[in-house]
N, C-alpha and C positions, 0 to 999 in steps of 0.2 A: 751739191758741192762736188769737186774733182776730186782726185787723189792728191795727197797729201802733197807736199814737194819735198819731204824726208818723213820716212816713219815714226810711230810714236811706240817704247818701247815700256811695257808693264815691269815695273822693278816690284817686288817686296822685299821683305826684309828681316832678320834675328834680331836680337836684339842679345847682347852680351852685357849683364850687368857687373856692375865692379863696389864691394863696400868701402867708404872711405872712411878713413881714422878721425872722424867727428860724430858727432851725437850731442843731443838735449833731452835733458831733464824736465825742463821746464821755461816757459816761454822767455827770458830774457836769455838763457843760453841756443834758443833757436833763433833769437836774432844777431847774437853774438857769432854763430856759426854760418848764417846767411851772407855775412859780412865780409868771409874769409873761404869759402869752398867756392872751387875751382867753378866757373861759368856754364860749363856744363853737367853740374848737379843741380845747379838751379832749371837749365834743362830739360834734364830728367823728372825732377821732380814736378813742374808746371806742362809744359807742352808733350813731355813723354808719358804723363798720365791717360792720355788717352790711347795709346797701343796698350798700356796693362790692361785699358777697363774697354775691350772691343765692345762688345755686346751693349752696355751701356755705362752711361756714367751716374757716379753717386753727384747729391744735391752741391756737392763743394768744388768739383772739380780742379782739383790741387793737392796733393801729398802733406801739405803743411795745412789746412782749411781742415782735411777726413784727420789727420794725426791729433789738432786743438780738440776737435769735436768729440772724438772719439776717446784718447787716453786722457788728455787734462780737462776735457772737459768744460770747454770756457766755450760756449756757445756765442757770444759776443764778436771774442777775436773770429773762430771759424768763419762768422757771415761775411767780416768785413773780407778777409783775406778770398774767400769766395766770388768774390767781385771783381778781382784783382783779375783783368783778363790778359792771359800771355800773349795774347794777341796784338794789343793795342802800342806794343813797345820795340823802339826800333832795334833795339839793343837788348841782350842780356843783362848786360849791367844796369838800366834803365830798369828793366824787370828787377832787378835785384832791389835797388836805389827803392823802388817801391814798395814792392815786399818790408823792406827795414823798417822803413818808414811808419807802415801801417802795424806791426807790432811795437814799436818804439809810442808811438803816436797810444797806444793801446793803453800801455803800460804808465803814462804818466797818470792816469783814471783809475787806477787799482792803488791800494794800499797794502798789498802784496801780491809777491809773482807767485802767477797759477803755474804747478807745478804736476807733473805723473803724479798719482797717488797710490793709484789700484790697476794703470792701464805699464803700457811699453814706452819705452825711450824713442827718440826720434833718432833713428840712422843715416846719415847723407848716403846718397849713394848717387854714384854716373854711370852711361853705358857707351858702349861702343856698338852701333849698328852696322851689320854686315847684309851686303843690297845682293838681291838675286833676282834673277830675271825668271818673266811668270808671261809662257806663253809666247807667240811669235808675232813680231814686229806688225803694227796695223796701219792704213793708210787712206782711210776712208773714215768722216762722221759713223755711216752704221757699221763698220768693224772697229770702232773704240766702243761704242755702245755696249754691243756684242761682248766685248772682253771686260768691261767696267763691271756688266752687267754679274759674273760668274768670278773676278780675281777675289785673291785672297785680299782682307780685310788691310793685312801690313802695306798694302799697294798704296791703298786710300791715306795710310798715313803718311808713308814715302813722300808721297807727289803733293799732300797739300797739307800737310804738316811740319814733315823735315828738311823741305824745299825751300819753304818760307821763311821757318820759324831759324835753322840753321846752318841753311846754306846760302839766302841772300837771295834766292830765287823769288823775290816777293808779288808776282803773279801764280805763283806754281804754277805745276809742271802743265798741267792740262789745261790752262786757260793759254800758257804760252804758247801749245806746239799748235791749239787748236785759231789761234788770232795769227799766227807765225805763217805755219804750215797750210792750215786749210781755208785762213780767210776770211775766218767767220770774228771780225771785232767783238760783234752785239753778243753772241754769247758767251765768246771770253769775258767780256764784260761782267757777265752774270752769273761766270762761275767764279770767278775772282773776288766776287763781291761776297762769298758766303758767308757767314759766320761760323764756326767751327767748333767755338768753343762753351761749354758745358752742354756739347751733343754727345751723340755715338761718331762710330766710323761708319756704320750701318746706314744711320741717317746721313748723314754726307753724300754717301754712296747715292742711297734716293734722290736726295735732292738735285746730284747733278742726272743722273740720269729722265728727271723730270725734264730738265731742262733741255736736255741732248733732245730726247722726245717730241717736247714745241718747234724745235730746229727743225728734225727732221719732216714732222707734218707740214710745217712749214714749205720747207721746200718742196711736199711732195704736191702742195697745190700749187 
């Protein structure tokens, strides 16, 4: 492959979190409060769960799924809401609309709401990401490789996380710059195609660089 026809630049990122004046007790006041906090604590709580848990993620992959399981203790609702993938929704609100849904949906099946007993309350909370650049601008297949291989974890988020999930970038960033800039459809194709969700950023990382790898031997026959 040639040089690039504009470079591809490595962002990470902070993450500044903010507590909001809502909270549950118990699972009909977390559907109650899912109903009415701001779009991006829904967010936070579903797609931003994977920058808290870099290393890896627990079985639920959700703040509201580890919270049921964990303090109220309703193993039930946890599996369903587990499934709920943030992925799959074009919208926040749509993510939301579902989320509601699947506790409401929950609740007509119990003959009382599971509530904290012995565990914490549920806190909403959003953040504000602040993007930093990591490293200098690449312009070749093997120098994104090269830098994929060694950036910090928040990169991985950035570009196929917060790209996607909320900024409307719904190729991310690296399947974009690399079908864009260097030409290569087929494995934009197949980094586009990952699934993302109840993995690591670690594994992400792997998996594209698996694929960068077949590219390159590729070409190099």
């Amino acid at each position: 492959m040639d040089r690039a026809a504009y470079p591809f630049q490595f962002v990470g990122c902070v993450e500044l979190r903010q507590t909001l004046d809502r909270r549950a007790l118990d699972e009909r006041e977390l559907m109650e409060r899912l109903e009415e906090v701001p779009a991006d604590s829904i967010f936070y709580h579903t797609h931003g769960y994977f920058l808290r848990h870099r290393p890896f993620t627990t079985a639920y992959g959700n703040d509201f799924a580890t919270w049921v399981t964990v303090h109220v203790r309703d193993q039930a609702l946890a599996e369903r809401l587990a499934v709920v993938n943030p992925f799959d929704f074009a919208t926040l609100d749509e993510l939301r609309e579902e989320l509601v849904s699947t506790v409401d949906d929950h609740l007509t099946s119990r003959s009382s709401v599971p509530r904290v007993e012995f565990g914490d309350a549920f806190f909403f909370q959003q953040s504000h990401i602040v993007e930093v650049q990591l490293g200098p601008p690449v312009t070749t297949l093997a120098e994104f490789r090269a830098a994929l291989s060694d950036v910090d974890q928040s990169a991985i988020y950035v570009h196929m996380v917060e790209a996607r999930a909320r900024l409307g970038r719904v190729a991310g960033d690296f399947a974009e710059w690399i079908r864009t800039s260097l030409g290569a459809p087929e494995l934009a194709e197949q980094i586009q195609r990952l699934d993302t969700y109840m993995t690591s950023l670690e594994r992400v990382r792997a998996r594209i660089l698996s694929l960068v790898d077949a590219a390159l031997d590729a070409e190099a026959r």
